[in-house]
FITORZA-736401 format. One record per atom (N, C-alpha, C, O, CB): x, y, z; atom name; residue number from 1. Coordinates in nm, 3 decimals. Glycine has a CB too. Layout:
% residues N
(kollum (X; Y; Z); CA; NUM);
...
***
This chain:
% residues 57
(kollum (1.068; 1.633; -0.861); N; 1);
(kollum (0.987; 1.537; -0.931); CA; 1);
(kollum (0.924; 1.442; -0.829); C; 1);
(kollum (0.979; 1.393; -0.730); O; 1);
(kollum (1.072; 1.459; -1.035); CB; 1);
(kollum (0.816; 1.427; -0.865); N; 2);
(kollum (0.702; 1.312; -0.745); CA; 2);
(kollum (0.710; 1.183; -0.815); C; 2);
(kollum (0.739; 1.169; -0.933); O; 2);
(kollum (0.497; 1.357; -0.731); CB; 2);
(kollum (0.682; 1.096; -0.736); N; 3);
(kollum (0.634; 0.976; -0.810); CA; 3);
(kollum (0.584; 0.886; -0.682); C; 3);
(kollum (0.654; 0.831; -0.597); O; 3);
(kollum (0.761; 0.899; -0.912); CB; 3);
(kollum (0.439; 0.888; -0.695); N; 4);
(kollum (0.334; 0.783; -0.589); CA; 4);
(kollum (0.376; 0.654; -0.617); C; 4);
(kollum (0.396; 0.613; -0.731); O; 4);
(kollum (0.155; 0.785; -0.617); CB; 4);
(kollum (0.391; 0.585; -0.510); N; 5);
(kollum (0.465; 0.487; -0.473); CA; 5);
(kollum (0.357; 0.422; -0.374); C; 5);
(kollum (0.281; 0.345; -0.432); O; 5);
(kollum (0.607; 0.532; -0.415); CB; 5);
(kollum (0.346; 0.429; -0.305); N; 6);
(kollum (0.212; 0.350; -0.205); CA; 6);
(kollum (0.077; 0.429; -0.211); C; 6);
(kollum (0.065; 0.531; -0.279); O; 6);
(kollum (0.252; 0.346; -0.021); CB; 6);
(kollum (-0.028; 0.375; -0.131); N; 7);
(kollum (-0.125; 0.466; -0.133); CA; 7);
(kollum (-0.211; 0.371; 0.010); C; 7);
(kollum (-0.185; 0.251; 0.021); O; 7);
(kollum (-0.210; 0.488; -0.311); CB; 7);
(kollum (-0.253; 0.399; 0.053); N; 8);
(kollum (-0.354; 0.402; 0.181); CA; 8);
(kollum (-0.496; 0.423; 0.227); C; 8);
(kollum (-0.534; 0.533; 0.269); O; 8);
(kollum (-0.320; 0.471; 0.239); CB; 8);
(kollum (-0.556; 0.339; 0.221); N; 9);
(kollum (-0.706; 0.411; 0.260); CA; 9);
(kollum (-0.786; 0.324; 0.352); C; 9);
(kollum (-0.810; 0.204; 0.346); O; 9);
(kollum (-0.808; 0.436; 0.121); CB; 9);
(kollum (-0.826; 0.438; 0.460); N; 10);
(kollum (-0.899; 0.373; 0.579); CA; 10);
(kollum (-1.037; 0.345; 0.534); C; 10);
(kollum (-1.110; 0.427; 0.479); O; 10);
(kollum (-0.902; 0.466; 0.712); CB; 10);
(kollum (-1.070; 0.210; 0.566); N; 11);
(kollum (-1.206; 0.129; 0.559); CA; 11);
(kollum (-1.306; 0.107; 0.675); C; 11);
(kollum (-1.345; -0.007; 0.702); O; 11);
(kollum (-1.173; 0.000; 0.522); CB; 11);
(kollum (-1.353; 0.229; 0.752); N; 12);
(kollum (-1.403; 0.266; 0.852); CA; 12);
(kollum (-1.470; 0.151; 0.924); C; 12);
(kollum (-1.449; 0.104; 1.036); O; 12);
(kollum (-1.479; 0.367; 0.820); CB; 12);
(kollum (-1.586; 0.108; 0.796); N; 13);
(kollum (-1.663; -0.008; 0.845); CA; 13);
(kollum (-1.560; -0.126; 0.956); C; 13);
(kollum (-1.578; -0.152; 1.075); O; 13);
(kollum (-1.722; -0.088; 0.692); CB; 13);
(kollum (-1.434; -0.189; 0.846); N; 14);
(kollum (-1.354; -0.260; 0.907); CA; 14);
(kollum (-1.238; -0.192; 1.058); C; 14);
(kollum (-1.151; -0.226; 1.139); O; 14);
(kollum (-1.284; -0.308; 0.779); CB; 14);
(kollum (-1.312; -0.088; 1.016); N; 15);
(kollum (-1.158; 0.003; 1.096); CA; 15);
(kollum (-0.972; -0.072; 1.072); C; 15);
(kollum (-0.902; -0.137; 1.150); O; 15);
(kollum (-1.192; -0.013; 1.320); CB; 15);
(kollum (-0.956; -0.039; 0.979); N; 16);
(kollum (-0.864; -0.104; 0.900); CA; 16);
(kollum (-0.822; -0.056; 0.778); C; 16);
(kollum (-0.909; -0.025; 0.697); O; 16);
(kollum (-0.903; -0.213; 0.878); CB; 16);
(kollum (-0.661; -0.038; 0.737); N; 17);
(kollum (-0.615; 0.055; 0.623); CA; 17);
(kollum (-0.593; -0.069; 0.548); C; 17);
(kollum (-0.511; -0.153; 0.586); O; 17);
(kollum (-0.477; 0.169; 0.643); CB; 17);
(kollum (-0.678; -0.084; 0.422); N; 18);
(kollum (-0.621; -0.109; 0.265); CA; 18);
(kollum (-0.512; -0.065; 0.189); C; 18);
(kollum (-0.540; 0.047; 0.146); O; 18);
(kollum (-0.699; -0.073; 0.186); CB; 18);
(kollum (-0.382; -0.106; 0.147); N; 19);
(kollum (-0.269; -0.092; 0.093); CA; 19);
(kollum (-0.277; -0.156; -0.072); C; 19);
(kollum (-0.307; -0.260; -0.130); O; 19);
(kollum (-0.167; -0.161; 0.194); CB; 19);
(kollum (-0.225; -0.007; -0.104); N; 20);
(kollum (-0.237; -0.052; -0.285); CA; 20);
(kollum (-0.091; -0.002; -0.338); C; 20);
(kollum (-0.011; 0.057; -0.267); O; 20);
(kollum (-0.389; 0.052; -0.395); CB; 20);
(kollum (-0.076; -0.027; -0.440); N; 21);
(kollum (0.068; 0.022; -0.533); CA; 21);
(kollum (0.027; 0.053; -0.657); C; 21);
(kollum (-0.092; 0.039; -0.684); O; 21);
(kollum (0.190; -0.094; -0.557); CB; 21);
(kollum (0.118; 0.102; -0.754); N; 22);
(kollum (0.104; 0.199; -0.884); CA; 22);
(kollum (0.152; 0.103; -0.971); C; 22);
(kollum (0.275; 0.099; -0.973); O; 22);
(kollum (0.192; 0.350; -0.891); CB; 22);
(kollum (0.088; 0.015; -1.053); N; 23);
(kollum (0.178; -0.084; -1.159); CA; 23);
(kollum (0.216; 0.016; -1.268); C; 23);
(kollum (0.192; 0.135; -1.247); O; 23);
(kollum (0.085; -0.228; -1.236); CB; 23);
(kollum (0.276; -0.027; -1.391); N; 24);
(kollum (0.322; 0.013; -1.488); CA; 24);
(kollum (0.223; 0.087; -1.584); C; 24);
(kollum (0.255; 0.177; -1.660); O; 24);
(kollum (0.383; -0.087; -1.534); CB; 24);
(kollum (0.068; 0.022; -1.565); N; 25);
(kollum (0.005; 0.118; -1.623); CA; 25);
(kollum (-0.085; 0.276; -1.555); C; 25);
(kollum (-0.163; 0.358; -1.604); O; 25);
(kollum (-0.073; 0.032; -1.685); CB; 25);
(kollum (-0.021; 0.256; -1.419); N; 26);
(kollum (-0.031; 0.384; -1.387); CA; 26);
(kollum (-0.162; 0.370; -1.306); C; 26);
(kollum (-0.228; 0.472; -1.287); O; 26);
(kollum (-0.029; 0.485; -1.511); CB; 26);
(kollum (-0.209; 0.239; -1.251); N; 27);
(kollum (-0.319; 0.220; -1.193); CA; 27);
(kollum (-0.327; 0.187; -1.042); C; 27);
(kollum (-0.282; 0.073; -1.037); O; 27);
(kollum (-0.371; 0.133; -1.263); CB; 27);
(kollum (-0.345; 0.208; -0.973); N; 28);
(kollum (-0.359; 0.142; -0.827); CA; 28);
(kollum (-0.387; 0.012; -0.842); C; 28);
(kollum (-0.465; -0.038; -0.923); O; 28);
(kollum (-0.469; 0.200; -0.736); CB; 28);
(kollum (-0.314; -0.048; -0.754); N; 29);
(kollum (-0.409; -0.208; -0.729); CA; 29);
(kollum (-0.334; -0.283; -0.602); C; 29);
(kollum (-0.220; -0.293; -0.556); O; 29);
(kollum (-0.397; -0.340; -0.895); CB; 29);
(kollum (-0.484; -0.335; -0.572); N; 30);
(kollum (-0.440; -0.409; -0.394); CA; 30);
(kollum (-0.327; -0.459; -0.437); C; 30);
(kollum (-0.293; -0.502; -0.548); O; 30);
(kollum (-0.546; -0.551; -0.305); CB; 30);
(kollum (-0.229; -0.440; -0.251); N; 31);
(kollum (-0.137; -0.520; -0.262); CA; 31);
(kollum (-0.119; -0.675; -0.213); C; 31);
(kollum (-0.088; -0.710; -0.100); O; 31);
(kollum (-0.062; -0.454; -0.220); CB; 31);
(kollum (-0.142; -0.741; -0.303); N; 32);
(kollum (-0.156; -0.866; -0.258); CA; 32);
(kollum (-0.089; -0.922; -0.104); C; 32);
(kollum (-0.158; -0.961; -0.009); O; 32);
(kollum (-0.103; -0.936; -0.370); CB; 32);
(kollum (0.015; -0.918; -0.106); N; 33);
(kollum (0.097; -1.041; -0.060); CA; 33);
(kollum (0.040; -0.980; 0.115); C; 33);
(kollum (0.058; -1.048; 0.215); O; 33);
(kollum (0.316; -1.045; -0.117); CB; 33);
(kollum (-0.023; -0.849; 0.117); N; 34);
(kollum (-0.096; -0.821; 0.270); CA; 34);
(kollum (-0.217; -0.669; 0.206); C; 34);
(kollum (-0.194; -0.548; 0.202); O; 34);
(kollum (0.075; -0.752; 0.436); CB; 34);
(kollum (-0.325; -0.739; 0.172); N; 35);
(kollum (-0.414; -0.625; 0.119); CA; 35);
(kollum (-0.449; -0.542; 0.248); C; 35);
(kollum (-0.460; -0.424; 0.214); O; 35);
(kollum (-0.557; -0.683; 0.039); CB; 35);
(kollum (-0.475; -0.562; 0.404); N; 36);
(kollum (-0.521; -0.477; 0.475); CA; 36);
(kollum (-0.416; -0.507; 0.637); C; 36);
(kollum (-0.370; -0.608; 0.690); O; 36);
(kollum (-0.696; -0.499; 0.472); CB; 36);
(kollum (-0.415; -0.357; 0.670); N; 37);
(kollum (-0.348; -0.384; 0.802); CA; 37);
(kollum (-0.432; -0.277; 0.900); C; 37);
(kollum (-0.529; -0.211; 0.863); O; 37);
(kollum (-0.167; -0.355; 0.795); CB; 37);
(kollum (-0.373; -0.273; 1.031); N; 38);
(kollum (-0.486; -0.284; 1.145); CA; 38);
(kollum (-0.416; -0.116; 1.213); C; 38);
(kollum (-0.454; -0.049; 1.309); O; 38);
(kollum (-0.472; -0.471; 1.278); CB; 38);
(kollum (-0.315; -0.094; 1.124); N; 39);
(kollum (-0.267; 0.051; 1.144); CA; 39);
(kollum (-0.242; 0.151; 1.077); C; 39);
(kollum (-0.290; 0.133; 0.965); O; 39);
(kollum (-0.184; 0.058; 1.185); CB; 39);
(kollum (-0.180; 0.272; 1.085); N; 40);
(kollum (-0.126; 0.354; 0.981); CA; 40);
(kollum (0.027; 0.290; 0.988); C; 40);
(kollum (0.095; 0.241; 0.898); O; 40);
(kollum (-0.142; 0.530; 1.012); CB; 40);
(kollum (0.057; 0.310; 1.137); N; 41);
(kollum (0.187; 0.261; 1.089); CA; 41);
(kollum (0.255; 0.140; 1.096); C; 41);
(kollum (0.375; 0.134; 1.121); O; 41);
(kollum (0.259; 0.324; 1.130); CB; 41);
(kollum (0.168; 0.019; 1.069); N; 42);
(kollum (0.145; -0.083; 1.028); CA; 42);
(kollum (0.222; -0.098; 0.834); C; 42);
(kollum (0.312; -0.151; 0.768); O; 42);
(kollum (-0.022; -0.090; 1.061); CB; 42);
(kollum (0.092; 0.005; 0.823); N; 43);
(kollum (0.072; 0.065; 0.656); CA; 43);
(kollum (0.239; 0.124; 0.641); C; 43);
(kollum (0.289; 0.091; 0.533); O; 43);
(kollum (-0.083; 0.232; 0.634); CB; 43);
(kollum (0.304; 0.181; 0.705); N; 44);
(kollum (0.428; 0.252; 0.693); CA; 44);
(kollum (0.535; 0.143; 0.686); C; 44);
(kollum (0.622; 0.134; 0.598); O; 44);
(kollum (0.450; 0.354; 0.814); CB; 44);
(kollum (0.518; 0.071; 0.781); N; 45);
(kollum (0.609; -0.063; 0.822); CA; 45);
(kollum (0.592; -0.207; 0.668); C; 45);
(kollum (0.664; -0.293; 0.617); O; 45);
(kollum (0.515; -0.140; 1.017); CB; 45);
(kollum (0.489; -0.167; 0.657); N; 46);
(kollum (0.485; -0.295; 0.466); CA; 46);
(kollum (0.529; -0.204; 0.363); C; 46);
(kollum (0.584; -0.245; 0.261); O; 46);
(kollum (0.280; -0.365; 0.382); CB; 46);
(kollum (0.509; -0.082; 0.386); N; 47);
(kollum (0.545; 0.001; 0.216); CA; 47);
(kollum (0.741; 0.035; 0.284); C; 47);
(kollum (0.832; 0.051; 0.202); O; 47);
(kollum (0.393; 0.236; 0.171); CB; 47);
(kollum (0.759; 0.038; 0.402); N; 48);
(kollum (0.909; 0.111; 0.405); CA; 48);
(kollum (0.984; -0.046; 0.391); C; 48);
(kollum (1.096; -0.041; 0.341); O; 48);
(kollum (0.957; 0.223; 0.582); CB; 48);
(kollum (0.923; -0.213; 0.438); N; 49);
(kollum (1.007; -0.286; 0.434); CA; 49);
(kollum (1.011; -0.340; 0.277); C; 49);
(kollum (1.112; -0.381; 0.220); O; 49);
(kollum (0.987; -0.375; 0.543); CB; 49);
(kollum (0.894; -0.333; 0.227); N; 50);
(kollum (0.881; -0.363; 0.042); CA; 50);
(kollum (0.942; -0.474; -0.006); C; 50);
(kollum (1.022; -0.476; -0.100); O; 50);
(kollum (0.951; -0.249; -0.056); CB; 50);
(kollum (0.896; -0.591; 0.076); N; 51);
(kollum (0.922; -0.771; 0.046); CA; 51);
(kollum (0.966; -0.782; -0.068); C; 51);
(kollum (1.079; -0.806; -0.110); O; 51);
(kollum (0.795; -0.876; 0.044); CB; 51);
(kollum (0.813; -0.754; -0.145); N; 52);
(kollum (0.816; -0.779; -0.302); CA; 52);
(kollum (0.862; -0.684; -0.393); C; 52);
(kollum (0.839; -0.725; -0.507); O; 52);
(kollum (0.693; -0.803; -0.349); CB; 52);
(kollum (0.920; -0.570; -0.395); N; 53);
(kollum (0.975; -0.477; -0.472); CA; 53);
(kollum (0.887; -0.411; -0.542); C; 53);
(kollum (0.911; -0.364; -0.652); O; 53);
(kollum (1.063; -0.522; -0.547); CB; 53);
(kollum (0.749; -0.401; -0.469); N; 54);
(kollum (0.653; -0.302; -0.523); CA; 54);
(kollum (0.654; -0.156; -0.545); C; 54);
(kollum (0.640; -0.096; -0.652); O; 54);
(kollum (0.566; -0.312; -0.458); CB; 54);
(kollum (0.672; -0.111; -0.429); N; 55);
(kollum (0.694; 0.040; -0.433); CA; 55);
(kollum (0.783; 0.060; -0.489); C; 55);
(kollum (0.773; 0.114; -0.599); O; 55);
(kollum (0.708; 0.110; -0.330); CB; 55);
(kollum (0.904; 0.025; -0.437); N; 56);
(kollum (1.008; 0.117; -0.514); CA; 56);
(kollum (1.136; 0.066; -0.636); C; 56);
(kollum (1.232; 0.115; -0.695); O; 56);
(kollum (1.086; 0.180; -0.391); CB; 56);
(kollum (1.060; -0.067; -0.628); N; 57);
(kollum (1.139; -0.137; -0.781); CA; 57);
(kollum (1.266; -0.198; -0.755); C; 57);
(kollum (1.330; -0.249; -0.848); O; 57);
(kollum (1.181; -0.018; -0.905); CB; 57);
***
């Protein structure tokens, strides 16, 4: 069984990855508390430490 939990997307112009999460209605949406970071694994390092209990509840 899958279940998307983060999501990632490079913003070329900025050269810079946008970080979103899956709310309850099944939608993506920026993650506030750090909407863009300056790596991938930047991006790895906010979704694996998960401050706010976004990803994984």
């Amino acid at each position: 069984m899958e279940h998307p939990v983060a999501k990632g997307t490079f913003v070329r112009s900025k050269n810079r990855w946008r970080i979103f999460w899956m709310r309850r209605d099944l939608k993506w949406h920026g993650y506030e508390p750090n909407l863009e970071v300056q790596s991938l694994e930047a991006f790895l390092n906010v979704v694996d430490r998960d401050e706010y209990c976004c990803f994984f509840g």
